[in-house]
C-alpha positions, 0 to 999 in steps of 0.5 A, spaced: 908 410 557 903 416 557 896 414 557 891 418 553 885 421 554 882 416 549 884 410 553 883 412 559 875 413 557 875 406 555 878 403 562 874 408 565 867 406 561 869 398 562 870 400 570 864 403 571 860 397 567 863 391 571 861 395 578 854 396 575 854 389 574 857 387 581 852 391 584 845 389 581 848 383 583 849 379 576 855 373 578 862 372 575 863 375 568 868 371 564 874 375 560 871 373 554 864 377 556 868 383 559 869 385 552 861 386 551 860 387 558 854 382 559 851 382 566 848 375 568 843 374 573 842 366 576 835 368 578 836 362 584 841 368 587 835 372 587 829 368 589 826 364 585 826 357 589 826 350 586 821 345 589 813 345 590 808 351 593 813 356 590 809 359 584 807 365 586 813 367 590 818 364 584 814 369 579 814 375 584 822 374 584 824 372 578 818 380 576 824 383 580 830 380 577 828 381 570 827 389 571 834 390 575 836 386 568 833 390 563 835 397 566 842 395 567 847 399 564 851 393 559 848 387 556 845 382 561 842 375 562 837 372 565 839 365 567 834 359 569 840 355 572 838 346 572 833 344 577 825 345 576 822 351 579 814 351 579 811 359 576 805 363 577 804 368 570 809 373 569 810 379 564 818 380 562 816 387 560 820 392 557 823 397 553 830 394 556 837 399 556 840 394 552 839 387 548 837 382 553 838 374 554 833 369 557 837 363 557 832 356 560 836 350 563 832 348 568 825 346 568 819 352 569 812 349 570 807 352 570 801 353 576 796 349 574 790 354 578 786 356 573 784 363 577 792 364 577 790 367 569 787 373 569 791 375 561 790 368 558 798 368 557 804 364 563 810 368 560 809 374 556 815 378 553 813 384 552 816 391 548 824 389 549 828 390 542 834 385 542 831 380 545 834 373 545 831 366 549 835 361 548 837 355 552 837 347 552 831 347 558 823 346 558 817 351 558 812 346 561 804 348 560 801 342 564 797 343 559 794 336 562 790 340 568 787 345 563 785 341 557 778 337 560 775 344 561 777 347 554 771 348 549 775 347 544 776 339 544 771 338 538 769 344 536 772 351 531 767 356 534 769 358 541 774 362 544 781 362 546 779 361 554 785 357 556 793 360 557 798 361 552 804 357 554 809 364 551 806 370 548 812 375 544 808 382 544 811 388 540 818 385 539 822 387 535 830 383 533 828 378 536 832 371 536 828 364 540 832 358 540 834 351 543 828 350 548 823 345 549 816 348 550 812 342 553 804 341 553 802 348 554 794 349 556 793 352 550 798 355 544 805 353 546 806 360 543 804 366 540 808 371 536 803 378 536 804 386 533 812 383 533 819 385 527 824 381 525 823 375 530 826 368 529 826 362 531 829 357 530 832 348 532 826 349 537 822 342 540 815 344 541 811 337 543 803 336 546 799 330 544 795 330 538 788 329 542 791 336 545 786 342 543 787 348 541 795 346 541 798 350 536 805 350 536 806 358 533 801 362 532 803 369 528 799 375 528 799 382 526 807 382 523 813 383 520 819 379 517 817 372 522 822 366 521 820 359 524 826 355 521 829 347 523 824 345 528 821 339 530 813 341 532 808 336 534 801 337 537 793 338 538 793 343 532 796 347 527 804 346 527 805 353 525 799 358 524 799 364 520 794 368 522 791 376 520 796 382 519 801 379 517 807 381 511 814 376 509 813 370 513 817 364 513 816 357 514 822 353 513 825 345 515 820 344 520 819 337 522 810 337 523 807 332 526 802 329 529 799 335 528 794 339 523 799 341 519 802 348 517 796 353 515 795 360 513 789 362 517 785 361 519 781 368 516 776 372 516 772 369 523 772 377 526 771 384 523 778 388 525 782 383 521 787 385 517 791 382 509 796 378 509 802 378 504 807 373 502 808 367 506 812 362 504 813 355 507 818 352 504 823 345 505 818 342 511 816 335 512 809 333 515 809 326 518 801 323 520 798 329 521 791 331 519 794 336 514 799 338 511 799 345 506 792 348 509 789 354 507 782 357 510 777 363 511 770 363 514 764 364 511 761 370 512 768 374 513 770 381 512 773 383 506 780 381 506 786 379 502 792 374 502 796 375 497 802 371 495 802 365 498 806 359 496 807 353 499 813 348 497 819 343 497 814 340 502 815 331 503 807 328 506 808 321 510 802 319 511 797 325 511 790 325 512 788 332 508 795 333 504 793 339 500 787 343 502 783 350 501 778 350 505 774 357 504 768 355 508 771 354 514 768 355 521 760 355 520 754 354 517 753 361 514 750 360 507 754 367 506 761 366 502 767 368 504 769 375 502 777 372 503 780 374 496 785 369 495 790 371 490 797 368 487 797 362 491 802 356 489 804 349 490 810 346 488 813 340 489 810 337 493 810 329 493 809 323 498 803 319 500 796 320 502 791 316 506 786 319 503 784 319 496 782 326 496 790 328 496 788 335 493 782 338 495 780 346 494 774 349 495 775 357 494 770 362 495 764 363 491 764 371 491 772 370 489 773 364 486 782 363 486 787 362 481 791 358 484 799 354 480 799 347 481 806 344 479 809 338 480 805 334 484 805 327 486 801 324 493 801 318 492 794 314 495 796 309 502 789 308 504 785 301 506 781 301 500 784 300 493 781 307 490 785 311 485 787 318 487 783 324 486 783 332 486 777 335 489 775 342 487 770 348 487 770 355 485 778 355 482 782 356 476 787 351 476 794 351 472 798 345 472 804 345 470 810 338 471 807 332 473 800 331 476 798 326 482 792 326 482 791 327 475 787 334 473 780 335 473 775 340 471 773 344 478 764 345 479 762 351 480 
C-alpha cells in the first residue's frame, strides 16, 4: 500500500508531538488523548511534595512545571493529583504555545506568613489565552490566619491590604469550573483586564463574619459569565466593579453573604462606565442583600447603563432591593455616578425588613429606574406592613407591586 507525502506529515507530526511530550516529562497519554496531543504534567513528579514546611519549595516547583507546560509544543495540563500540598504565592504566567489545562484534585493551602505576599495575590494566572481550571479539588486561603488583622471588619474605606486567594490577569477564552475555593484571606477571586471568561458549577464558601470575602470580584472586562454555583461568604457573593461591558450573572446559589452588587462605583478618579450587566435566575438565602447597586459620594463622573436584575427568589433577606448612591463616606457631595436603564424584574420572596425596596439615587442625577413585578413579602419580629423606600427617583411600575408604590422625596 503506498503512502503519501500528506500521511506521512501527519504521523510524522503526531510522532514529534508524543516525543516533546516524553521529554518534558508529562506522564502516559491515553489513546483517546493522542488525537489532541495533550501533554500532562503530575506536578509530584516534578517536585511539588505533600505534607507541611513545603510552601516555598512546592511554589518554586510547581513555577517550574508550569513554564516547561506552557512552552510545550502540543496542549498540556497541569495536574494537582489528590494529597494536600502546602504553597508559597505563584504567578502561572503566559502567553502559553497552546491552550492549557489546570486541573486541582487535591488540596493547595496557602502559606499562612504574611511577608510571603509582596502582590497582594496566592495564585495568579497571568496573560494565558485558552486557559482552562477545572477539577473536583480545593484553593484553601487559611483566611483564618489573616482575618484578625484586616481593617476592613467594620469599615467601607480601607484598603484591600490582605491577599486575593486567585487573580485571573489579562485572560482571555477562559474556562474555570468544578473546584472549591475555601476561606481566602481576602476575595476568593478576582477577574481583571480579562475577555471572554466563564465560570461556571463552582463552590466558593467563607464564613459570614469574614471581611472582605468577596466571592468573584470582575474589573475592567468583557464578556465575563458566572453561571450555576454556590457562593457563600463575608461580602458580596458577586461584585461588578468599574470597567466592565456584557456581564452575566446566572443560577447562583448566594448566601450568607451581601448579596450580588454592581459596584461599588466611583470610590478612585481612574474608573471607567460599565455597560449591560444582567443578573438573571439567582437565588439569595439570609444574606444582608440581595439585588444591590452602590456608588460613593463625591465620585468621578461616571456611567453605568443597562443593568437589570431579574428572575431573582429572596429567603429571608435583610436589604432585597437597594440603590444606594451614598455609599462609602460622608461627603456632603452627591455621587456623580449617572445611573441609566436600571431594571428590576420578577423578583419575589421574603424580607426581614420592612424597607424590602430602598432607593436612594444621586442628587446631581436623580435615576429612572423600571419596577416590574415585584412581590417581597415582610417576615420580620414586628407585625409592619411592607414599605418602599426612595429618594431622587422616578419609578415606573409595571405588574404587581410589593411593597405598594410610593412618591419618592427629593
Amino acid at each position: 500500500m503506498a503512502i503519501h507525502g500528506k500521511d506521512v506529515r501527519i504521523s510524522l507530526l503526531l510522532s514529534l508531538a508524543l516525543i516533546s511530550c516524553v521529554a518534558n516529562g508529562a506522564d502516559h497519554l491515553a489513546p483517546r488523548r493522542l488525537l489532541t496531543n495533550l501533554c500532562t504534567f503530575d506536578v509530584t513528579q516534578h517536585g511539588v511534595k505533600a505534607g507541611v514546611g513545603q510552601c516555598k519549595q512546592n511554589a518554586v516547583a510547581l513555577t517550574k512545571v508550569w513554564v516547561q507546560a506552557c512552552q510545550s509544543v502540543a496542549p498540556a495540563k497541569v495536574l494537582i493529583p489528590p494529597g494536600t500540598f502546602e504553597m508559597s504565592p505563584v504567578l502561572l504566567e503566559g502567553p502559553c504555545k497552546n491552550p492549557i489545562i489546570f486541573e486541582i484534585q487535591g488540596t493547595l493551602k496557602a502559606d499562612t506568613d504574611k511577608n510571603a505576599y509582596t502582590d497582594r495575590t496566592w495564585f495568579a494566572f497571568e496573560k494565558i489565552d485558552g486557559l482552562q481550571v477545572t477539577g473536583r479539588g480545593t484553593f484553601d486561603g487559611q483566611g483564618a490566619s489573616f482575618w484578625s488583622s484586616s481593617k476592613c471588619v467594620h469599615q467601607n474605606n480601607c484598603h484591600l491590604e490582605l491577599p486575593s486567594s486567585i487573580k485571573f490577569c489579562k485572560v482571555t477564552n477562559t474556562v474555570i469550573s468544578g473546584f472549591t475555593s475555601l476561606n481566602p484571606p481576602a476575595f476568593h477571586m478576582h477577574v481583571v483586564d480579562s475577555t471572554g471568561f466563564t465560570a461556571h458549577s463552582l463552590t466558593i464558601t467563607a464564613p459570614d463574619e469574614s471581611p472582605n470575602t468577596d466571592g468573584m470580584h470582575i474589573s475592567n472586562s468583557c464578556n465575563v459569565k458566572v453561571l450555576n454555583s454556590k457562593i457563600g461568604t463575608g461580602d458580596d457573593c458577586v461584585s461588578v466593579g468599574q470597567g466592565n461591558t456584557d456581564i452575566t450573572i446566572s443560577g447562583i446559589q448566594c448566601g450568607p453573604g451581601h448579596g450580588i452588587s454592581l459596584g461599588s462605583l466611583g470610590k478612585y478618579k481612574d474608573e471607567k462606565n460599565v455597560n449591560k450587566v444582567l443578573v438573571t435566575d439567582c437565588k439569595f438565602t439570609g444574606t444582608t442583600n440581595g439585588a444591590r447597586i452602590k456608588t460613593w459620594l463625591n465620585s468621578p463622573n461616571l456611567k453605568a447603563t443597562g443593568i437589570t436584575f431579574q428572575n431573582l427568589v429572596m429567603d429571608m433577606v435583610k436589604n432585597p432591593i437597594v440603590i444606594d448612591q451614598e455609599y462609602g463616606s460622608k461627603s456632603p457631595v452627591p455621587s456623580n455616578v449617572l445611573l441609566s436603564d436600571i431594571h428590576f424584574r420578577n423578583i419575589t420572596g421574603t424580607s426581614i425588613s420592612d424597607a424590602a425596596v430602598n432607593v436612594v439615587c444621586s442628587k446631581t442625577f436623580p435615576c429612572c429606574v423600571d419596577m416590574a413585578n415585584i412581590d417581597l413579602v415582610y417576615k420580620g419580629p414586628d407585625k409592619l406592613p411592607e414599605k418602599l423606600e426612595c429618594a431622587n427617583a422616578k419609578l415606573t411600575f409595571t405588574g404587581k407591586q410589593n411593597p405598594a408604590p410610593c412618591p419618592c422625596r427629593q
